[in-house]
C-alpha positions in Angstrom: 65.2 22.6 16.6 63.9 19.4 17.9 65.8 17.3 20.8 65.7 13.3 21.3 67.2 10.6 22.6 68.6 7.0 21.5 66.1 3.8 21.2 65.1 3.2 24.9 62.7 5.0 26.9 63.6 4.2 31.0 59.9 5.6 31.8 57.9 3.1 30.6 57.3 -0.5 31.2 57.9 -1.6 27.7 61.0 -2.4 25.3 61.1 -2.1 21.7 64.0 -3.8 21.2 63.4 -7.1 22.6 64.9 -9.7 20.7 66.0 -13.8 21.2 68.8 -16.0 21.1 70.0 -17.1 16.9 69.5 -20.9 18.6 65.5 -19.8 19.2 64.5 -18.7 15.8 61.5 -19.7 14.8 58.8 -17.6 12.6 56.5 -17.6 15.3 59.1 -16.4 17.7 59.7 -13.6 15.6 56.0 -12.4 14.5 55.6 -12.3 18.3 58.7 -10.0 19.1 58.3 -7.7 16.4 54.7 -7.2 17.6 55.5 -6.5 20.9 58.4 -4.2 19.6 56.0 -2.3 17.3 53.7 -2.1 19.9 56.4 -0.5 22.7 57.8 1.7 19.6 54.1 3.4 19.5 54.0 4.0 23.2 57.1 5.4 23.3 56.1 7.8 20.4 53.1 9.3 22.0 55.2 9.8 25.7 57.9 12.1 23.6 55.1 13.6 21.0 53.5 14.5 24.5 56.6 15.8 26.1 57.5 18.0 23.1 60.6 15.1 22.5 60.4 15.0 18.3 63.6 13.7 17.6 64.0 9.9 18.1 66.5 7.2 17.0 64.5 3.7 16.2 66.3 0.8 18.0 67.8 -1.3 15.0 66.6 -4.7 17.1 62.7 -3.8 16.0 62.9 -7.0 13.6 65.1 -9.6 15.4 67.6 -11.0 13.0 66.0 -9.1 10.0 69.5 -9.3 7.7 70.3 -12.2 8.8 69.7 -15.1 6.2 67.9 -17.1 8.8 65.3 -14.9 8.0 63.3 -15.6 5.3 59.9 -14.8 6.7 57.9 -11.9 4.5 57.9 -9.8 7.9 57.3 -6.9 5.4 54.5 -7.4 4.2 53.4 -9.1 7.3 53.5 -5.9 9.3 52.6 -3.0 6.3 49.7 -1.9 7.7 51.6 -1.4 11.5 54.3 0.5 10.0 52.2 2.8 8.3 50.1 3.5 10.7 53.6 4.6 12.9 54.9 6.9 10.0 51.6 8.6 9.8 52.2 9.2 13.4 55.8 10.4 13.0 54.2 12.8 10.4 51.3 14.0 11.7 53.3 14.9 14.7 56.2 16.6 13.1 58.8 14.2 14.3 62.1 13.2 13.2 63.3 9.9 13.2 67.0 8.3 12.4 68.6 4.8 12.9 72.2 4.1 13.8 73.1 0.5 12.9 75.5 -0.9 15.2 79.5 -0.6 14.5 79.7 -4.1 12.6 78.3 -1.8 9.9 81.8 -0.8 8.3 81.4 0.0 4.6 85.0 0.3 4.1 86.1 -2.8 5.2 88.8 -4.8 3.5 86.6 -8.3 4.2 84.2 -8.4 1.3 81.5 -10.7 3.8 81.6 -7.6 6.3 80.6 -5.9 3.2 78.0 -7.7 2.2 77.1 -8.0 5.9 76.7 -4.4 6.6 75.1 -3.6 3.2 71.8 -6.2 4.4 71.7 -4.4 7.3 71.3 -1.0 6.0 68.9 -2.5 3.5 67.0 -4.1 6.4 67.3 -0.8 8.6 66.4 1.7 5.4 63.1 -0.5 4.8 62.0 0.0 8.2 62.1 4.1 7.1 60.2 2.9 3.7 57.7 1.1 5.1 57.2 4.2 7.3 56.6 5.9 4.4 58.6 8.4 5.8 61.0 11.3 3.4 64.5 11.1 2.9 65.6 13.7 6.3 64.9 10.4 7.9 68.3 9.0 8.1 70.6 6.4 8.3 74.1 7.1 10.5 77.3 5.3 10.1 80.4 5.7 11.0 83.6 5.7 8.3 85.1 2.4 9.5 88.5 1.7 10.3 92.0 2.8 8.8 93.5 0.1 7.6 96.6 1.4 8.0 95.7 3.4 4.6 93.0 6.3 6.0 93.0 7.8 2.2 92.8 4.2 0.3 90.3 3.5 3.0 88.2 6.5 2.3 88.4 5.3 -1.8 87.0 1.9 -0.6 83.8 3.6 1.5 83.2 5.6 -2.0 83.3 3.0 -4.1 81.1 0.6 -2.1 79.1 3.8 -1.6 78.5 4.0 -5.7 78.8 1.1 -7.0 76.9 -1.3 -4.3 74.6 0.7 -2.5 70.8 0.5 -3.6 69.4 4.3 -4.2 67.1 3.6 -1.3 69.9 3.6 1.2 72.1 6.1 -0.6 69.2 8.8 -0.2 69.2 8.1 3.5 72.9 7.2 4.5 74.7 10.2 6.5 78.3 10.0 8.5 79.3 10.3 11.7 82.9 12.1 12.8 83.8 9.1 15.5 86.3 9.9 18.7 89.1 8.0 17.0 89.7 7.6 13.5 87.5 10.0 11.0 87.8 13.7 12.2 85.5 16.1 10.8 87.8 16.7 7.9 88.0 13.6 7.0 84.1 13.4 7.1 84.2 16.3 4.6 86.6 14.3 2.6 84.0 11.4 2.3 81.3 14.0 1.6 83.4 15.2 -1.3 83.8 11.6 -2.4 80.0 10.6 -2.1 78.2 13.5 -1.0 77.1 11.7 2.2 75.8 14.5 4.9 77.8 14.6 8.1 76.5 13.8 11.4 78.2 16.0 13.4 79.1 14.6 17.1 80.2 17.4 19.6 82.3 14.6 22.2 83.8 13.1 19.6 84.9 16.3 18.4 86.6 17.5 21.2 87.6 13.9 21.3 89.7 14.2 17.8 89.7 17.1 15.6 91.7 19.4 13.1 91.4 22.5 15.7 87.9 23.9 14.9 86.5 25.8 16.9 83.0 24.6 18.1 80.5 26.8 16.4 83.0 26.5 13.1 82.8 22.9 12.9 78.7 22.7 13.3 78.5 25.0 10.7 81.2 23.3 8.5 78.8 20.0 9.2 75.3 21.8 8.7 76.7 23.1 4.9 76.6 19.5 3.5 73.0 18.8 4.0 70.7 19.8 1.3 67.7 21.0 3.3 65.0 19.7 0.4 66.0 16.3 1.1 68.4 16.3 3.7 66.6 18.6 6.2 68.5 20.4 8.5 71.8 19.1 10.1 71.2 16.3 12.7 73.8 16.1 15.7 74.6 14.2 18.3 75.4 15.8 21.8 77.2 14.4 25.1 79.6 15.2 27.4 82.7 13.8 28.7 81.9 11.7 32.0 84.1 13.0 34.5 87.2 10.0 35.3 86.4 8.0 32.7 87.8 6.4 29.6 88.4 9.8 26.6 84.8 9.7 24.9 82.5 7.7 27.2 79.1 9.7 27.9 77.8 10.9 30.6 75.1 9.5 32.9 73.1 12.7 33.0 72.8 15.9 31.2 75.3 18.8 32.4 72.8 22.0 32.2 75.2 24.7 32.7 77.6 23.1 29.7 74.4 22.2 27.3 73.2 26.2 27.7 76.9 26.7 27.0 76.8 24.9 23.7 73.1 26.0 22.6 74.7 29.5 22.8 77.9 29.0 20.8 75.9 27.7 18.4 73.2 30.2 18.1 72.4 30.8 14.3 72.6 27.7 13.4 69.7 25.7 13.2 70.1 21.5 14.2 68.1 19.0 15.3 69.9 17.5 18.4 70.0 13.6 19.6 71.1 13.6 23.4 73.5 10.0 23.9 73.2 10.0 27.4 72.8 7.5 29.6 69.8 8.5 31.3 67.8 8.8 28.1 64.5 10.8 28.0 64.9 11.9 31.9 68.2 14.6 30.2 66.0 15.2 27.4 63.0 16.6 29.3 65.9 19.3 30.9 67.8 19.7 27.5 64.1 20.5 26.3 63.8 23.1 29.1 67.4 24.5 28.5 66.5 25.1 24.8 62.9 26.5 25.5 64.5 29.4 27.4 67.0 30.4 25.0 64.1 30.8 22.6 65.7 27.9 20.5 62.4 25.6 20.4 59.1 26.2 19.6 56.9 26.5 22.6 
């Protein structure tokens, strides 16, 4: 098991997400973020490599703008050696790394321009991984989109943009989140049927929305539809319900007592778990002790 945390380390003094206003493009502007943002992204790699934190979700803002079609710039080739050098870090130590483009990524959208629009960015985000040089269990998590008023025709649509418009590149990385609305984790099977997609599974948004599994049954259900040769094993997301808040926000800081609770529902299965809370690496540290003495990490 490994245990992360989303994008943005709170510790240090750097972000690696900085980005600029559309209006302020220039190619200079850029070449200068997405150096400082590289240069953040490696501190914050050696803090969690140091910290025994080897599961970590890359910010998607590390190339400002990078799918949009102001940018023409050859960024790629421009920072080759950088990104390199950061998946031979990732590698040599043992970490696992995902991106989560944000929700204007909707596959199954009826607008063909939010198509194409989330397509670019999965392109952009899947190169990052490339460039990395990292393997295929380094993924790419969506969510199923919206309804429509028509979940099943909806589902059709995700599966045919899926096959027919994808590039390999991103369909060897893409995976799908159950969200605290819409797609249950039955659904999510249902697109896994219809693509073969893995399934993020998200414990809040279970509890959120679901078809009355029980908790240890629906990780399990999740963990069968990854292929651990070029999948790796099941990646989740974990949270808790804040207390008086709107049904599915997170909460600010880890709930010990409730994390032991779920690390021993779950025993047998084996996941690597990304903490979305709000307090980022400081809940991490404890989940890290949590699973440590339940024997579930590796000292």
């Amino acid at each position: 098991m490994k245990i992360g945390y989303p994008c943005i380390n709170q510790t240090l003094d750097c972000s690696s997400s900085r980005t600029f206003r559309l209006a302020s493009y220039s190619e200079e502007r850029l070449l200068e973020t997405v150096e400082q943002n590289l240069a953040c992204l490696q501190r914050i790699l050696e803090y969690n490599v140091q910290h025994n934190l080897l599961f970590f979700r890359l910010t998607s803002d590390l190339v400002p703008f990078a799918s949009h079609e102001i940018n023409r710039y050859n960024w790629q080739d421009h920072f080759k050696s950088t990104f390199r050098e950061l998946g031979s870090y990732i590698r040599n130590n043992n970490m696992r790394i995902s991106m989560h483009p944000d929700q204007f990524v909707v596959l199954n959208s009826p607008n063909g321009q939010t198509v194409k629009n989330s397509i670019a960015e999965l392109v952009y985000q899947g190169s990052i991984l490339d460039l990395m040089e990292l393997d295929t269990t380094a993924k790419l998590q969506i969510h199923g989109g919206g309804a429509y008023g028509d979940k099943p025709a909806a589902m059709q649509r995700f599966a045919e943009v899926y096959h027919t418009s994808l590039p390999e590149a991103v369909k060897v990385r893409l995976c799908v989140e159950n969200d605290d609305r819409t797609y249950t984790l039955q659904d999510c099977l249902q697109l896994h049927e219809l693509t073969g997609v893995p399934i993020i599974f998200d414990n809040l948004h279970h509890e959120c929305v679901n078809n009355g599994e029980p908790m240890h049954e629906a990780v399990a259900m999740a963990a069968a539809t990854w292929d651990a040769a070029k999948d790796g094993i099941l990646m989740m997301d974990y949270s808790a319900q804040s207390p008086g808040e709107r049904k599915g926000k997170h909460v600010q800081s880890i709930q010990e007592e409730a994390f032991h609770d779920f690390l021993v529902e779950t025993e047998g299965l084996n996941m690597d778990i990304m903490l979305e809370i709000k307090n980022k690496e400081a809940s991490a540290l404890k989940a890290v002790e949590v699973a440590r003495a339940l024997g579930r990490l590796k000292v």
